[in-house]
N, C-alpha and C positions, 0 to 999 in steps of 0.2 A: 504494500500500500504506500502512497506517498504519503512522505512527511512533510506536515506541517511547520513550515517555518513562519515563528513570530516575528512582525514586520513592529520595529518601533511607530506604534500610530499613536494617532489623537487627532479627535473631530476638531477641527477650527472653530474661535468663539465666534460668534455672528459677532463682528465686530459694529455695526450698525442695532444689533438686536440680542442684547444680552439676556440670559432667562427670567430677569426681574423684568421686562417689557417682554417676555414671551407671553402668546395666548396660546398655549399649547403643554399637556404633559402629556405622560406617562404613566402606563399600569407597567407593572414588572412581574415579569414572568416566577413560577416557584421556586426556590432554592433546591436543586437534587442535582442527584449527582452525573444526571445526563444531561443537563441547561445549558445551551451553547453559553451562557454566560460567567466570564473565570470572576465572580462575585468580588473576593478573598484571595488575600495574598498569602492568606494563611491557608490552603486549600484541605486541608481534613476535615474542617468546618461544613465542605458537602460532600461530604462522603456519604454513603446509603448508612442504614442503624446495621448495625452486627448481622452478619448471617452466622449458623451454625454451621459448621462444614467437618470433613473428615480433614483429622491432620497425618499431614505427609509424613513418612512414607505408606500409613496404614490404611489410606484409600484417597480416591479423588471425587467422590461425591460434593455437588455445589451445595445441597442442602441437605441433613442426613437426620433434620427435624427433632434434634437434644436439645434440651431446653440449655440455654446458659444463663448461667448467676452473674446478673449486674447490680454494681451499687445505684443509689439513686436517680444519677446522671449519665447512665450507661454506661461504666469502663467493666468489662469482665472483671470479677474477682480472682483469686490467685487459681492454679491447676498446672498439675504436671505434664510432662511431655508425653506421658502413656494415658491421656486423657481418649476421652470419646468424642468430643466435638473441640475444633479451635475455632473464635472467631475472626472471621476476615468480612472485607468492606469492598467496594467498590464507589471508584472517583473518576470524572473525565470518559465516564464510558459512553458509547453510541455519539461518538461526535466528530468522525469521520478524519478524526487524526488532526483536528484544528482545534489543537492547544497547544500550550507553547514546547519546544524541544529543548532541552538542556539540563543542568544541573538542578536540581533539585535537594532539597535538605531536609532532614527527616529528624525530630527531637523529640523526645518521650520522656517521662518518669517511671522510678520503678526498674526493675528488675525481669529480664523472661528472655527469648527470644522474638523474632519480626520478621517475615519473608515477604518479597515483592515480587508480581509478580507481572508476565503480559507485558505491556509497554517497558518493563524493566525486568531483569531480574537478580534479584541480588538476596541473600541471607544475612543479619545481622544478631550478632550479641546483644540482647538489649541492657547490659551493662551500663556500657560507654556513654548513653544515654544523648548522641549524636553521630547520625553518620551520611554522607553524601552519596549520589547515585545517579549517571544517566538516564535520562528520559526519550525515548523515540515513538513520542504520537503516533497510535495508530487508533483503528475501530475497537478494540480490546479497552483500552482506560488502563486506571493503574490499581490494580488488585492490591490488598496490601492483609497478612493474617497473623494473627500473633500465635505462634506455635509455643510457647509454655509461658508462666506468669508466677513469679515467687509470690505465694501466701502470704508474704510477713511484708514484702515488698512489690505488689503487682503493679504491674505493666499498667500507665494510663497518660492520660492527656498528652497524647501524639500531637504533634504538630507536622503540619508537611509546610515547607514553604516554597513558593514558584522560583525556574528563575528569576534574574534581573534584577530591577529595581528601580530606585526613581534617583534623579537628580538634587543634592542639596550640598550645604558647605559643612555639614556636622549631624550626627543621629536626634538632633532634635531639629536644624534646620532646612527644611527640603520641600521641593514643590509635588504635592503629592500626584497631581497631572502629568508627572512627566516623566513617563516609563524608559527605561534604561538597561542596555545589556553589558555596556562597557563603560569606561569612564569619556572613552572619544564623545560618545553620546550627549553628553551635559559639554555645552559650549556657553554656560555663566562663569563669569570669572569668577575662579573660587570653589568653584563646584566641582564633585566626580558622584561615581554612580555609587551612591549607596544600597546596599544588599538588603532585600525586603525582609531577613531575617534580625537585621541589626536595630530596623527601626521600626519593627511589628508591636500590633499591641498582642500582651498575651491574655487573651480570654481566659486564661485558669487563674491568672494573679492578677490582674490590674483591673482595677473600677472600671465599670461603665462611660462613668463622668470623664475618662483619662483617654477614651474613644477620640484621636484625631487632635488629641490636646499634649502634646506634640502626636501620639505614635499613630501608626498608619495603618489602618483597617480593609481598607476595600484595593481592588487594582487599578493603578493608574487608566486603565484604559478602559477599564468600564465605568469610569466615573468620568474620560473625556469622552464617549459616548452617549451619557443622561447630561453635561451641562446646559444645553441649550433648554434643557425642559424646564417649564417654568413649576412643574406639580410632578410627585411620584403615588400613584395610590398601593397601597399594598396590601392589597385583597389577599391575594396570591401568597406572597409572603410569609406571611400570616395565618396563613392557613384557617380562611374566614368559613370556605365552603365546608358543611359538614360538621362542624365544630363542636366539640363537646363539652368545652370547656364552659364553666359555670364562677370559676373563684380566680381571682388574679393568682395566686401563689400556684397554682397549675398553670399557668405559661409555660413558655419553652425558657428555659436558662440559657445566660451564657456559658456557661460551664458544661452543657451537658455535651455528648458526644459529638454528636453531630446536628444539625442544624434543617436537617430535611426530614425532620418526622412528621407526628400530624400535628404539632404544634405551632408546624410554622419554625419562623425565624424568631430571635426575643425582641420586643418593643424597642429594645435600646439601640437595637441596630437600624430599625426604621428613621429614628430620630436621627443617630450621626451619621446618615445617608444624605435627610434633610439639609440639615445643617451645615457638611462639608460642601455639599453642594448649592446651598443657596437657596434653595427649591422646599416650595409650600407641602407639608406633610397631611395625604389621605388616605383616615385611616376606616378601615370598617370592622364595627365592633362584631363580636360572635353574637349568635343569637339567643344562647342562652345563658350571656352574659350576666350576672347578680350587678347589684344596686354598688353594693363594695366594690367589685370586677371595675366597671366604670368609671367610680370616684378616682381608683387606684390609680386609672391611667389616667383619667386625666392630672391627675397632679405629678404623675410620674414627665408627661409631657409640658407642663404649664413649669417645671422644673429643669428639665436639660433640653426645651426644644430652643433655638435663639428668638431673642424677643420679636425681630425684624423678620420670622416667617410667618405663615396662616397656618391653620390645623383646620381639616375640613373632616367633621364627625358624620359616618353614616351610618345606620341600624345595617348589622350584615350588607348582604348582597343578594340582590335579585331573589326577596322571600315571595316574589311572584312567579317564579322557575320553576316548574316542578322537578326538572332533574335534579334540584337540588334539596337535602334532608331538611333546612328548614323552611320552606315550603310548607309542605306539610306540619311541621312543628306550629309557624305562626297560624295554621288555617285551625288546630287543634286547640291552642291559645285563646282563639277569636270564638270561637265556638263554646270553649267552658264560661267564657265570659257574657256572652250571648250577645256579640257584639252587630250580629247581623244573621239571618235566615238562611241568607245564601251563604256556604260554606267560603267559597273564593272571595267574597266581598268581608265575609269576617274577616280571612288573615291579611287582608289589604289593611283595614281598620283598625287591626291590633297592631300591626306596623305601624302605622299611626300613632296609634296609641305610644308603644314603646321607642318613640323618638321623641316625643313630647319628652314622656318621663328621662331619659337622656340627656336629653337638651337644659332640662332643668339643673340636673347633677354638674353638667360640664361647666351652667352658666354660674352656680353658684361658687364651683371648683375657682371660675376665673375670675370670679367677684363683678359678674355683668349682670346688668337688670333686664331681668325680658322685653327685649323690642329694642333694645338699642345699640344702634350699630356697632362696629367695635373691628378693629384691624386683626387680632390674632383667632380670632375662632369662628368657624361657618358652618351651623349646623344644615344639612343637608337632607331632605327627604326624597328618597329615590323610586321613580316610579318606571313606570311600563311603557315605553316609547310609543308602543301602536294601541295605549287603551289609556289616552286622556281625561277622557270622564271619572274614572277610579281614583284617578291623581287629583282630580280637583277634590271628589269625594274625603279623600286621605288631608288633604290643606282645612275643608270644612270641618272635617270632625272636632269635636272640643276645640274648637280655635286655634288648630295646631299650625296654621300658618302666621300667629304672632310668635313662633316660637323658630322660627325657619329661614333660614337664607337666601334658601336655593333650591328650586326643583331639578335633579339630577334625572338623566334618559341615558338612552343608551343606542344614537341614531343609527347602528349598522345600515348598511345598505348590499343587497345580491343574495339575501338569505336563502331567497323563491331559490334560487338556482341551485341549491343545495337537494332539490327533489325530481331534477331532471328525470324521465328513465329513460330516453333517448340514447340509444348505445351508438350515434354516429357523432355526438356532441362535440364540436369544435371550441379552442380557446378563441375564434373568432365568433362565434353562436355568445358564447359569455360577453362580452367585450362589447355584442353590439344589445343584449337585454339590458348590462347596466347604464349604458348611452343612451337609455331610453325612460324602460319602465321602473327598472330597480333604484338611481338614481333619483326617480320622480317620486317615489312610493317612501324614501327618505325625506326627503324635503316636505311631503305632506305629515308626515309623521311631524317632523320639526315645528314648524307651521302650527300644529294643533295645541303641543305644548309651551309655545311663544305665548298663545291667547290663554294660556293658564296661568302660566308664571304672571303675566302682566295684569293677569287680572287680581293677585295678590301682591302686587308690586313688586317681586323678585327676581332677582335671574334665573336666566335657565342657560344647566349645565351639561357636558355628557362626560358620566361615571367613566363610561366605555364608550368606543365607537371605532371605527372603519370599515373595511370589508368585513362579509360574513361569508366566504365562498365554502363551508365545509358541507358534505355531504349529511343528509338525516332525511329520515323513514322512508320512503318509498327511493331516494335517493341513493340510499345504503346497499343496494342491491342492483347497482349501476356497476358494475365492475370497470365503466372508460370513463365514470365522472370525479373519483376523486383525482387521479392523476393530471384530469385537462383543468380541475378547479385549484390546483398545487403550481401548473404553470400556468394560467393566470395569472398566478400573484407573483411572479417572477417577470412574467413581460413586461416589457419599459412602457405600455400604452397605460399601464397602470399608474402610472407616474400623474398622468395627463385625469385620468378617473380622480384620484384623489385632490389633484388642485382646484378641478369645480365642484367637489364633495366639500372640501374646508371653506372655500368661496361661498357655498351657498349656507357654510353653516352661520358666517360671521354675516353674510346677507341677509339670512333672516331676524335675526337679534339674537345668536346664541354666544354666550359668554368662555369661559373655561371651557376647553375640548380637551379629554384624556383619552388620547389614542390606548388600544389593546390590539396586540402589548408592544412592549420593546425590543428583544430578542428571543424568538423561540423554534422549536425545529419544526420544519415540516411536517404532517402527518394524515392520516385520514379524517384526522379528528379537528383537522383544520391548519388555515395557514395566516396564525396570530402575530406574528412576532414583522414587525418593520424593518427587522435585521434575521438573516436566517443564525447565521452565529457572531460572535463578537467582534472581527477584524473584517466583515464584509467591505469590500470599497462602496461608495457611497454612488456612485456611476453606476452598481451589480443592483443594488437595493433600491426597487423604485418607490416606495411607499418613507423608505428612511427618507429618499430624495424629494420627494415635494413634502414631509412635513418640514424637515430644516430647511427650505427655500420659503414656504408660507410662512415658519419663524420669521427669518430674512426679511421678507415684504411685510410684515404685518405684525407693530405692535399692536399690543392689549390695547382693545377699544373701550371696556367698558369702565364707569365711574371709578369703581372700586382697585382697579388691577393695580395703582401703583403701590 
């Protein structure tokens, strides 16, 4: 397979339209271990949670389904090398060899052995308790298994660190945008390339609050990637869909193993995302969040988020989706409450309902009086793009639109085209429905929620939006329509679809646009991502390419954006 060679990048700032005049964010794709996105420079952090597996030489089973003992945060507890299961992880898998080649560093605590494996391979003492290794990207990733762990001293808190590094004059002074593989690379006087090892923050020892104050968390290049976006929501991240979680103290930790379970990523990391970047934090709460859950974050936010960003609160995500669990939860919700007759109109209304009660928490949390404007907090009520009437219903209920900012939608546009069964369907056939009817069928949608926002005097937002070219129901059994709706979204004509898709969003009166998402792979299951992985040229990406060109042309029009 070829290798991936890492090309020193960074997106250029819109020197005309920096992301505090941007009217444009971002959703971010989830943290795992297949995301074209190198997140972390500390990259263990997306590694998959422990598999059980046979340790070598006594078999080669992937899963061989032994239960393993982890402490609270997941690191296996101690076991010998005549054990029955070792656990190993997987990192950088499925992504077609485009991540970076080089040296690599590897640090742990504790006591055991470590084998690497696929993209490298090497055996270590886990003694030494650091050791280096060749990396040669391929489709495999970088396997990585702990084959024995002293009891009295067990193997944990591995770190991996990428090559490279960034540009500075000292381990506290460096521009964290500016990825580096040698010293030639840093052309500031005074500068050479510091090792992303030397100037990392360590997740097992250092605060929260110490995130980016000097030390460096995320990778240069996927943070020159998100600058021009003016908002990150981190649905995704977070792990909103599905969510079990009920009590703040069940979040995901920084400490714990790995960072792609179903807990999501931890809050603290959304925030110094925020904040390194510039960029307004949207967050969406779980659904079965408690009254505590809520408070906690917001003070956890109103605390390390910086004073000069916005925080935009919304009740979960889309509890009008039925593929998603709470869905059902809010319609079960609405129902004990007897909030309405009609089952789907209850959990509209109990959505409702429990934005209210949110809104109240977060506004007391920031010391603001109901109804009055205010630059750091936007409570948000997100409705159903194609069923307006419900959204208004949702603003009327108990006067929850004096409590509200903003009606949030989600204008996709080419959905229809997701049910073609046409087995002769060309990327020419797509190309000319959205030039037409798909395009138009967007705009009416927009259009309807304009007359609602304004008739509460708020803006109107989109949570989400761009293409929706993925296949469903009768579409599914297309065997020639996922592959011509995959190239679609690669054709350059796309480029041209999305400049009179944002044209017509900011011509109707729509305010804040959060593209979905930022970078994601291709699949059956859709083609979301603006970047298919993280070094795309921007010339390959047509959807990257007219949202930072409509940055470029078009600051923030409306009142509030400065």
């Amino acid at each position: 397979a070829p290798v991936f060679t890492t090309p020193v990048f960074t997106t250029p700032v819109l020197t005309n339209s920096p992301n505090d005049r941007s009217p444009v964010g971002t959703n971010l794709d989830g943290v795992r271990s297949y995301s074209p996105e190198w997140n972390f420079v500390e990259a263990f952090a997306k590694s998959r949670r422990w598999i059980s597996g046979d340790c070598p030489p006594n078999g080669s089973r992937w899963d061989n389904a032994v239960a393993l003992s982890l402490d609270i945060f997941g690191w296996p507890l101690g076991f010998a090398k005549t054990a029955a299961a070792c656990p190993h992880t997987l990192v950088f898998d499925n992504l077609a060899g485009k991540y970076p080649k080089g040296i690599y560093t590897l640090k742990w605590e504790g006591e055991g052995g470590i084998r690497v494996f696929f993209d490298s391979s090497q055996t270590f003492s886990a003694i030494a308790g650091r050791a280096q290794f060749q990396v040669n990207p391929t489709n495999a990733g970088l396997r990585i298994m702990i084959t024995d762990s002293n009891p009295q001293r067990p193997l944990r808190n591995i770190q991996l660190f990428m090559p490279g590094g960034v540009c500075g004059s000292s381990e506290t002074t460096f521009d964290q945008f500016s990825y580096c593989q040698r010293n030639e690379d840093c052309t500031a006087v005074g500068t050479r390339c510091l090792s992303f090892e030397s100037v990392a923050w360590n997740r097992f020892k250092d605060l929260p609050a110490t995130m980016h104050k000097p030390k460096l968390v995320f990778h240069p290049t996927f943070l020159s990637r998100l600058r021009n976006y003016r908002a990150l929501r981190f649905m995704d991240w977070t792990a909103t869909n599905h969510s079990q979680i009920q009590e703040f103290n069940d979040v995901a930790k920084t400490k714990d193993q790995a960072l792609t379970g179903a807990k999501g990523v931890p809050y603290e990391y959304a925030i110094a995302l925020s904040n390194v970047l510039k960029a307004d934090l949207w967050l969406t709460i779980p659904h079965k969040a408690s009254d505590s859950f809520i408070e906690a974050l917001a003070r956890l936010v109103k605390q390390e988020l910086n004073t000069d960003r916005k925080v935009y609160v919304e009740y979960s995500n889309e509890t009008w989706n039925s593929i998603f669990s709470q869905a059902k939860w809010v319609i079960e919700q609405g129902q004990r409450l007897r909030l309405s007759s009609n089952a789907y109109d209850a959990g509209r209304l109990f959505h409702s309902k429990r934005t209210v009660e949110m809104a109240k928490i977060w506004y007391t949390v920031y010391q603001i009086s109901t109804g009055i404007k205010n630059d750091r907090l936007k409570i948000v009520l997100a409705g159903q793009s194609a069923n307006s009437y419900l959204t208004d219903k949702m603003m009327q209920y108990q006067s929850a639109h004096t409590y509200v900012d903003a009606i949030a939608i989600a204008p996709y546009f080419g959905g229809n085209l997701g049910k073609i069964t046409d087995l002769a369907v060309s990327v020419d056939d797509l190309f000319s429905k959205i030039n037409t009817t798909e395009l138009e069928e967007a705009n009416r949608q927009i259009e309807q929620n304009i007359v609602i926002a304004r008739k509460y005097s708020k803006s109107l937002v989109a949570y989400e939006g761009g293409q929706h070219l993925a296949a469903v129901g009768v579409g599914k059994d297309n065997p020639s329509l996922s592959p011509v709706l995959m190239a679609a979204n690669r054709d350059l004509r796309m480029k041209d679809v999305y400049k009179r898709y944002l044209d017509s969003w900011r011509a109707e009166g729509g305010d804040l646009f959060m593209h979905f998402n930022h970078a994601s792979n291709q699949s059956v299951y859709g083609s979301w991502g603006s970047l298919n992985y993280q070094t795309q040229a921007q010339s390959e990406a047509p959807k990257f390419d007219a949202i930072m060109q409509f940055i470029e042309n078009n600051r923030c029009w409306w009142n509030s954006c400065l």
